[in-house]
C-alpha positions as protocol buffer text, in pm:
chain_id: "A"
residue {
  index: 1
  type: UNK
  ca { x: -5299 y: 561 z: 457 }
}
residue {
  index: 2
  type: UNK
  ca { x: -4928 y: 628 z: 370 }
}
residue {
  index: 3
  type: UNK
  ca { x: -4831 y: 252 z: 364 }
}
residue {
  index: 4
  type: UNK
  ca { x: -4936 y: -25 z: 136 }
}
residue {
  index: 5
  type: UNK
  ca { x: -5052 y: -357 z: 244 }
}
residue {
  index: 6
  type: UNK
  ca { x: -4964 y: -697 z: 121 }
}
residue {
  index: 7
  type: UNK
  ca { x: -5270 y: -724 z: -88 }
}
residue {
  index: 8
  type: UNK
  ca { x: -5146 y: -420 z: -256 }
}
residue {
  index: 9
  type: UNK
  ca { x: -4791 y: -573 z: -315 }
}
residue {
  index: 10
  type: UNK
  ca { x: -4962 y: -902 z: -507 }
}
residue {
  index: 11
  type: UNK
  ca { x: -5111 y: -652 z: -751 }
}
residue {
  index: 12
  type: UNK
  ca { x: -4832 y: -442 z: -824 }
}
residue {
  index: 13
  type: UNK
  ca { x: -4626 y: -792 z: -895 }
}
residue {
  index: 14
  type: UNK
  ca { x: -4909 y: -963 z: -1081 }
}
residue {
  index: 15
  type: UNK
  ca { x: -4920 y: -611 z: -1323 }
}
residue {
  index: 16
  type: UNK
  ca { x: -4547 y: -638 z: -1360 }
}
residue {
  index: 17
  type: UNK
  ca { x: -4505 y: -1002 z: -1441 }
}
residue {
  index: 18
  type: UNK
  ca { x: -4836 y: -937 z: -1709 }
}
residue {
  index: 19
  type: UNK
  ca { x: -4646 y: -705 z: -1900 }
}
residue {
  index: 20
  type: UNK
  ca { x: -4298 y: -799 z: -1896 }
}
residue {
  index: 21
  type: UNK
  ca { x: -4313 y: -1179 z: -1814 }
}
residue {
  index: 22
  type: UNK
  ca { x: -4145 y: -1419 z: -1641 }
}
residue {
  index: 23
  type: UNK
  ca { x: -3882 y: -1513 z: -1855 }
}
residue {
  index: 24
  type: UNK
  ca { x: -3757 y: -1178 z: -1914 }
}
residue {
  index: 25
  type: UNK
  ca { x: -3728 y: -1084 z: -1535 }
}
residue {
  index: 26
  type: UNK
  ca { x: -3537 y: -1400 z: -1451 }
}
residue {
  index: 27
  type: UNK
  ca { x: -3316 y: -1326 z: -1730 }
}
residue {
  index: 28
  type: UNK
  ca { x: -3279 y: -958 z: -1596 }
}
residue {
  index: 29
  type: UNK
  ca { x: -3186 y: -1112 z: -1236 }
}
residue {
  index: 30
  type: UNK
  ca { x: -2901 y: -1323 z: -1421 }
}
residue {
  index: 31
  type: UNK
  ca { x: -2737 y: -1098 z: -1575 }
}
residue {
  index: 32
  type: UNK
  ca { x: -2747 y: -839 z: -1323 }
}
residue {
  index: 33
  type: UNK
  ca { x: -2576 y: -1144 z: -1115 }
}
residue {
  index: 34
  type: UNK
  ca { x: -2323 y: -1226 z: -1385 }
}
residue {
  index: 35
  type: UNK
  ca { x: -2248 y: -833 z: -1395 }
}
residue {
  index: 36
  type: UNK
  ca { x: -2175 y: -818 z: -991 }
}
residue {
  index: 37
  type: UNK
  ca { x: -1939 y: -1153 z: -995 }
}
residue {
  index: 38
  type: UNK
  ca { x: -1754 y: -995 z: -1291 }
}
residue {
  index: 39
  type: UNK
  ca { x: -1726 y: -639 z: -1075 }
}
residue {
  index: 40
  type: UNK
  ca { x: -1632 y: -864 z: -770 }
}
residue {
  index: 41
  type: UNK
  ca { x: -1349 y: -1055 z: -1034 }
}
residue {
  index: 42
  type: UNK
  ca { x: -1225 y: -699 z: -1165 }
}
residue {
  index: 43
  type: UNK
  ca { x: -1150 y: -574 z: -823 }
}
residue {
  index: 44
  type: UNK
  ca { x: -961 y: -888 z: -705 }
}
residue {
  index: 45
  type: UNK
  ca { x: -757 y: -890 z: -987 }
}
residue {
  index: 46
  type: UNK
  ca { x: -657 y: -533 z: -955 }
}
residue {
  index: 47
  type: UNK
  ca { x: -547 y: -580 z: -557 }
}
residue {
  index: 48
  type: UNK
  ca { x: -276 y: -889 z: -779 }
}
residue {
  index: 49
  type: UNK
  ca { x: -160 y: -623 z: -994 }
}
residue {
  index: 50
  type: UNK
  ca { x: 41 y: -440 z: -789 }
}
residue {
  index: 51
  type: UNK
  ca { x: 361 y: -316 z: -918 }
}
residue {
  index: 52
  type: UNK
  ca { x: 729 y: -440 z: -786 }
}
residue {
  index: 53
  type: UNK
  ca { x: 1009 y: -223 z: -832 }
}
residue {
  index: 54
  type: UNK
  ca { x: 1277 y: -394 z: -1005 }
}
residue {
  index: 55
  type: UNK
  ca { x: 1626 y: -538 z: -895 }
}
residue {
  index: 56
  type: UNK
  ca { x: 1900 y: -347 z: -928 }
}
residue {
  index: 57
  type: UNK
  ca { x: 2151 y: -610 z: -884 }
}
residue {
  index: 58
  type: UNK
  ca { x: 2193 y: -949 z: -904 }
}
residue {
  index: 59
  type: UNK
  ca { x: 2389 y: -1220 z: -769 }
}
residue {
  index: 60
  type: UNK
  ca { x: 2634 y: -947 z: -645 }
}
residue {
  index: 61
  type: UNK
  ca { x: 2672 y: -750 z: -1028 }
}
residue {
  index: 62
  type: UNK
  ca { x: 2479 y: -432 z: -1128 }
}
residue {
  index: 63
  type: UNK
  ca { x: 2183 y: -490 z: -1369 }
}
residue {
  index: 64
  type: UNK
  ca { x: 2284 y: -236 z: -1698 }
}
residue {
  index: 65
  type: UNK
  ca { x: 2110 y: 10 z: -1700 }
}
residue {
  index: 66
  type: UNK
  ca { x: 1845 y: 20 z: -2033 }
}
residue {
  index: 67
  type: UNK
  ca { x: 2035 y: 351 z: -2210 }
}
residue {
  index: 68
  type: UNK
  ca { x: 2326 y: 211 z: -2161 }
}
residue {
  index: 69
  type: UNK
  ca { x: 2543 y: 16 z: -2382 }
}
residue {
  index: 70
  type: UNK
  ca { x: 2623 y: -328 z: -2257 }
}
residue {
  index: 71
  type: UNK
  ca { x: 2968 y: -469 z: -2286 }
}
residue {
  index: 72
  type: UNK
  ca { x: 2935 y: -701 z: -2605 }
}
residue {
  index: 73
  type: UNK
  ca { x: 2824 y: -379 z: -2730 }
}
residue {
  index: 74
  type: UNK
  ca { x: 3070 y: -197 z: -2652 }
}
residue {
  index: 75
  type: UNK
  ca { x: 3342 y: -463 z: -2755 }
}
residue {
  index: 76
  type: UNK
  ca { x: 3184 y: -468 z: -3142 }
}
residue {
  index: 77
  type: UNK
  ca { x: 3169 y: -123 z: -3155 }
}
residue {
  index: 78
  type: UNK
  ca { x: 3586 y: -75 z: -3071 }
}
C-alpha cells in the first residue's frame, strides 16, 4: 500500500507533461544543465586564482618599496 507501482508513475508523468508540456520541461532540463557547467566553471577558476606573494628583489637589487620615493625622484626633488 505505501509504494506506487509503475502504472502509477505513467500517470503522474502523463498529468505533468499535460499541463506544462514538453517543450517547457526540456527547456527546464537545459538550463538547469547550463547552470551546473557554469557552477562547475566558477569553481575551477577560483582554485587558478590563487594569490602569489610578490618579489622582493630582483636580479640581486631590492624592489622600492610603494611609499617610498624612488631615486629619479629623489634626484628632481634636490
Amino acid at each position: 500500500m505505501g509504494s506506487f507501482s509503475l502504472m502509477h508513475w505513467v500517470i503522474v508523468l502523463l498529468v505533468v507533461m499535460l499541463l506544462f508540456g514538453g517543450g517547457r520541461i526540456s527547456g527546464l532540463m537545459g538550463d538547469v544543465a547550463k547552470g551546473i557547467k557554469s557552477f562547475k566553471k566558477g569553481m575551477a577558476d577560483d582554485d587558478d586564482d590563487v594569490p602569489t606573494k610578490p618579489a622582493t628583489r630582483i636580479e640581486g637589487h631590492r624592489v622600492p618599496e610603494q611609499d617610498a620615493p624612488s631615486a629619479t625622484e629623489e634626484k628632481t626633488k634636490a
